[in-house]
C-alpha positions in Angstrom: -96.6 44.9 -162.7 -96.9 45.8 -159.0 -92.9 46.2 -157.5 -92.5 44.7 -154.6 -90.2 45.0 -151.1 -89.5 42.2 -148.8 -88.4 42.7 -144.8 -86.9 39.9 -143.7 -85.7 39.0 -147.1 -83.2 35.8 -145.6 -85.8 34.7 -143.2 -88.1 31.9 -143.7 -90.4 33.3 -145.3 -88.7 36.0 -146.7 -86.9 33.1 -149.1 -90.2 31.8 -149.9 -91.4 35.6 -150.7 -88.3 35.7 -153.1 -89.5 32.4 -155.2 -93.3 33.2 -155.4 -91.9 36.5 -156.7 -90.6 34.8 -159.6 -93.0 32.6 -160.5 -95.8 35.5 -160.3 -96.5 37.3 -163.4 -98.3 40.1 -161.6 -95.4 40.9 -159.3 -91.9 41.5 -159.3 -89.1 41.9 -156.6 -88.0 45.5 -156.7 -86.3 45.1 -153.0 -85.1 42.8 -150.5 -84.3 44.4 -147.0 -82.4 43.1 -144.1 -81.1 44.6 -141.2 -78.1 46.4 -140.6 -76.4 43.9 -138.8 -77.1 40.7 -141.4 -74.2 38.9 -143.0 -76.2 38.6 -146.5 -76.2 42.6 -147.1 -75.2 42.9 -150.9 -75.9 39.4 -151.7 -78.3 38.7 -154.6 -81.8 38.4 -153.3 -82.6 34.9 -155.7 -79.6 33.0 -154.5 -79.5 33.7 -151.0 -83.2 32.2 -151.6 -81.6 29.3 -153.8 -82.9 30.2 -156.6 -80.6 31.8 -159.9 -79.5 35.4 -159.9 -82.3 37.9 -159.8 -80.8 41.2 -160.2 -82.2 42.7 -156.3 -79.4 42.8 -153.6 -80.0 42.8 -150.0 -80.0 46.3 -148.5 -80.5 47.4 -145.0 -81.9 51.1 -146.2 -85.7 51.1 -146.7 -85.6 55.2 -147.1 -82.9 55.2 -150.0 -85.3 52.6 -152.2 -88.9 53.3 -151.0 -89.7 54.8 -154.4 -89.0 51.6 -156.4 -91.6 50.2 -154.1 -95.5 49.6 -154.6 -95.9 47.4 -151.3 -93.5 46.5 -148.7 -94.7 42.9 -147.7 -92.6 42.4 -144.0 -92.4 39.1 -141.9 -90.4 40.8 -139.8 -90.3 41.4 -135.7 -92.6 43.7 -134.1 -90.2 46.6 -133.4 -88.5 46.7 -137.2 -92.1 46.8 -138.5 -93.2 49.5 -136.6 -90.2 51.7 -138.1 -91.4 50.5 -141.5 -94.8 51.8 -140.7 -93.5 54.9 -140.0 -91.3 55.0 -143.2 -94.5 54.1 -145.2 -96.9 56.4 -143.5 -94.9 59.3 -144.4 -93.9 58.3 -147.9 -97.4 57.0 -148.4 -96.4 53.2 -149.4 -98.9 50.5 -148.7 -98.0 47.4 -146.8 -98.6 44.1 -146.0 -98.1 43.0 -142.3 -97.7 39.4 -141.3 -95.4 39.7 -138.6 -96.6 38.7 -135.4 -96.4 39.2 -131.6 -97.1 42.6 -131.2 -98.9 44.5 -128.1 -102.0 46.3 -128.2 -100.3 49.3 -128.0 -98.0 48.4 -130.7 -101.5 47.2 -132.6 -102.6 50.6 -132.0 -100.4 52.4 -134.3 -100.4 50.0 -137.1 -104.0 51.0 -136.5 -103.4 54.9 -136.6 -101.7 54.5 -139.8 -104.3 52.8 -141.7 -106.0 55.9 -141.8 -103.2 57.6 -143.7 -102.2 55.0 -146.0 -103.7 51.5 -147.1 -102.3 48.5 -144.4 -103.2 44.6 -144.6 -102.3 42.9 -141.2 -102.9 39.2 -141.1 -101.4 36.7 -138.6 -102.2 34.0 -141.1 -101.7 34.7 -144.9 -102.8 31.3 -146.1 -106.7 31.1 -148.2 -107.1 27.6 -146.3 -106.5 29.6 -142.9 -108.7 31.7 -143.8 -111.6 29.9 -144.7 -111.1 27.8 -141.7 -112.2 31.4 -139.1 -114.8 31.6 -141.2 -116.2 28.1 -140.3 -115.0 28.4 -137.2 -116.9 31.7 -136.8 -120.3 29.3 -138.0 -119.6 26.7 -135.6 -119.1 28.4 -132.0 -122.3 30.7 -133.0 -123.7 26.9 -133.5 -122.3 24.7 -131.2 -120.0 27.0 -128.5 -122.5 27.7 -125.8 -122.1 24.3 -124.9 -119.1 23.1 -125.6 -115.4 23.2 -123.7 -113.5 25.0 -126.9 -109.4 24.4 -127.1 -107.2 25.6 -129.1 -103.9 23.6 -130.2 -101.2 25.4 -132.4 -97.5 24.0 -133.4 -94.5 25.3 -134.9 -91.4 24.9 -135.8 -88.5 25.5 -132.5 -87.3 29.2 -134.0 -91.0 30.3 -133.6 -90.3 33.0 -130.6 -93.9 34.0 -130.0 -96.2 32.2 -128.3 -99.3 31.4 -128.7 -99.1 31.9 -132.5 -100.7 34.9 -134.0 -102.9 32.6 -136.1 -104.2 30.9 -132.9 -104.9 34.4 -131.4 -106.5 35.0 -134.4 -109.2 31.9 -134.2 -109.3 32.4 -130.2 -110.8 36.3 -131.2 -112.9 34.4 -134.0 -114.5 32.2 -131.5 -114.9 34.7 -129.2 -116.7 37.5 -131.0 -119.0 35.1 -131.8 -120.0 33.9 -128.7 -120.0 37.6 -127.1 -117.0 37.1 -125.1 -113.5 39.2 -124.9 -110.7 37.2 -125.5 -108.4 38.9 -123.3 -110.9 37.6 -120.1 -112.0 34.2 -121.1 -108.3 33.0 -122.6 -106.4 30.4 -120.8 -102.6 30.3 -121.8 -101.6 26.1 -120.7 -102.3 24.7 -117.5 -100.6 23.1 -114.4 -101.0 21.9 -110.9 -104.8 21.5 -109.5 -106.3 23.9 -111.2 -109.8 22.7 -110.4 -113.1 22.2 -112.7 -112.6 23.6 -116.2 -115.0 26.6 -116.7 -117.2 26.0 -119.8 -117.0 30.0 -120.8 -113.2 29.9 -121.1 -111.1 29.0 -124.4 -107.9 27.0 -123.5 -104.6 27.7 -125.7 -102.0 24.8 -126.0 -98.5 25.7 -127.8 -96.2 23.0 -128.9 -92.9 23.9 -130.6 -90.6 21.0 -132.1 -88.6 20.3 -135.0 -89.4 22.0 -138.4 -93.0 21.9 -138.1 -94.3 24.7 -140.6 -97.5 25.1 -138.8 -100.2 23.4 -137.8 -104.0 24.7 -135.7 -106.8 22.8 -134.6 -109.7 24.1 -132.8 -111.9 21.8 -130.6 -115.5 22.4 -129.7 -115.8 19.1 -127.0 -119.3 17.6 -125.5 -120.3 14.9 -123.4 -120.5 12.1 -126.3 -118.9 13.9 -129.2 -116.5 16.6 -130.8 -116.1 18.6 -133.4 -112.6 19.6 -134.7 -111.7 22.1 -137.2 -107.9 22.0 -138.5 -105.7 23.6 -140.5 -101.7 21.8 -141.7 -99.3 23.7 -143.6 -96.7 21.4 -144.9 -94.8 24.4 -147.1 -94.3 27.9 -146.4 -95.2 28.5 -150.5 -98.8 29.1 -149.4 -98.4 31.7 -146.8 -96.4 33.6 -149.8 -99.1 33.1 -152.5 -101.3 34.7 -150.2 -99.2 37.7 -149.1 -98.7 38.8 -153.0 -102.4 38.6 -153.7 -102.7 40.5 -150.8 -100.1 42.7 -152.2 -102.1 42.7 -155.3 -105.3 43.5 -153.5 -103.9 46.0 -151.3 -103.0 48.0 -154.7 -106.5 49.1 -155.0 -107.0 50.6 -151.5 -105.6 54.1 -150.9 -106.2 53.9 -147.5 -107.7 51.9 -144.4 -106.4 48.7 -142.2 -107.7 45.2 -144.0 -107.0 41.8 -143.3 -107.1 38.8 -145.4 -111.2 38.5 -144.8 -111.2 41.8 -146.5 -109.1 40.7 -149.7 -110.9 37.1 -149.8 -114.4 38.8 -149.6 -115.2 36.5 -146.8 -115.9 39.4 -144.7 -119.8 40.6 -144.3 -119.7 44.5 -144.1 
């Protein structure tokens, strides 16, 4: 039974972290962290999640209960999971990353630490997410050349970054395939008269309302027709399924920086 830690246990996903815990019989929930500052420290970990008692408070201290953890999975922000990376690196604990929003600096030493212990970063946890950049990777190779490609992405109002990590993700997708560098050919919403749209760029629209869970499509336009490739998630339950087989996965790796290509084997080494 792999033991696993949760950052960001009374989050969003956290709670739904909590319930696919108990309903897996490969994992259990050995800790559920908060910060120090969180009005649910010493609360049981299942009923802040709605569920019954589960035995796991919420704790603030990763260092005081990082040996009754396997993986630390954290949807956290970018700054509290760079001091978990730290933590982990030096007690050698594996994690699995699906915070997002962070710099490439702050990539870089997620990065560095791969190469001391075993790290899966994903924007996008979800198999369907998953096999959609694979097809999207198939189409722009295809069709891209000649197409104008956009990118729409929504969330719920709480979401604080922007675009989402997941439609980062499928912009640097599209991208690599097509030979391009995201950070040059990216354009981040428009306004005023920006003139004739240039064919090599990809276009980003964000939309944040209600309690949208989260929803992507990617468009690859011609004169005559489109092709649209789109992803809905009405439940945050598959975002969780995937982060414990990730956890799962992740068990088998002693060191090295993976995504969730790696632990679908959709990725061609």
């Amino acid at each position: 039974m792999i033991r696993v830690g949760i950052a960001g246990a009374a989050g969003r996903m956290g709670k739904s972290l909590i319930a696919a815990c108990q309903e897996s019989d490969e994992v259990t929930l050995a800790a559920a962290l908060e910060h120090s500052d969180s009005a649910v420290l010493g609360q049981d970990a299942g009923e802040i999640a709605g569920l019954s008692r589960v035995g796991v408070p919420i704790r603030s201290d990763l260092v005081a209960i990082c040996d009754s953890i396997d993986v630390l999975i954290d949807f956290t922000r970018p700054e509290s999971t760079l001091g978990h990376v730290s933590l982990a690196r030096d007690r050698g604990m594996r994690m699995v990353i699906g915070t997002t929003g962070f710099s490439a600096e702050q990539r870089r030493t997620i990065e560095e630490a791969g190469q001391s212990i075993a790290i899966i970063l994903a924007p996008n946890m979800s198999v369907g997410v998953n096999l959609v950049l694979k097809l999207l990777e198939l189409a722009a190779r295809t069709i891209g050349e000649y197409t104008d490609i956009e990118i729409v992405e929504a969330h719920h109002r709480h979401k604080v970054d922007a675009p989402s990590g997941t439609a980062l993700r499928m912009g640097e997708v599209v991208a690599e395939a097509l030979g391009r560098d995201l950070r040059s050919c990216a354009v981040f919403g428009r306004q005023g008269n920006m003139g004739e749209r240039d064919r090599k760029t990809i276009g980003f629209a964000t939309i944040r309302a209600g309690d949208i869970v989260g929803e992507h499509t990617v468009m690859f336009a011609d004169e005559g027709e489109r092709v649209e490739i789109s992803h809905k998630a009405s439940s945050r339950s598959t975002f969780a399924k995937g982060a414990l087989r990730a956890a799962q996965w992740v068990m088998g790796q002693t060191h090295g920086l993976f995504d969730m290509q790696d632990v679908l084997g959709l990725k061609v080494r």
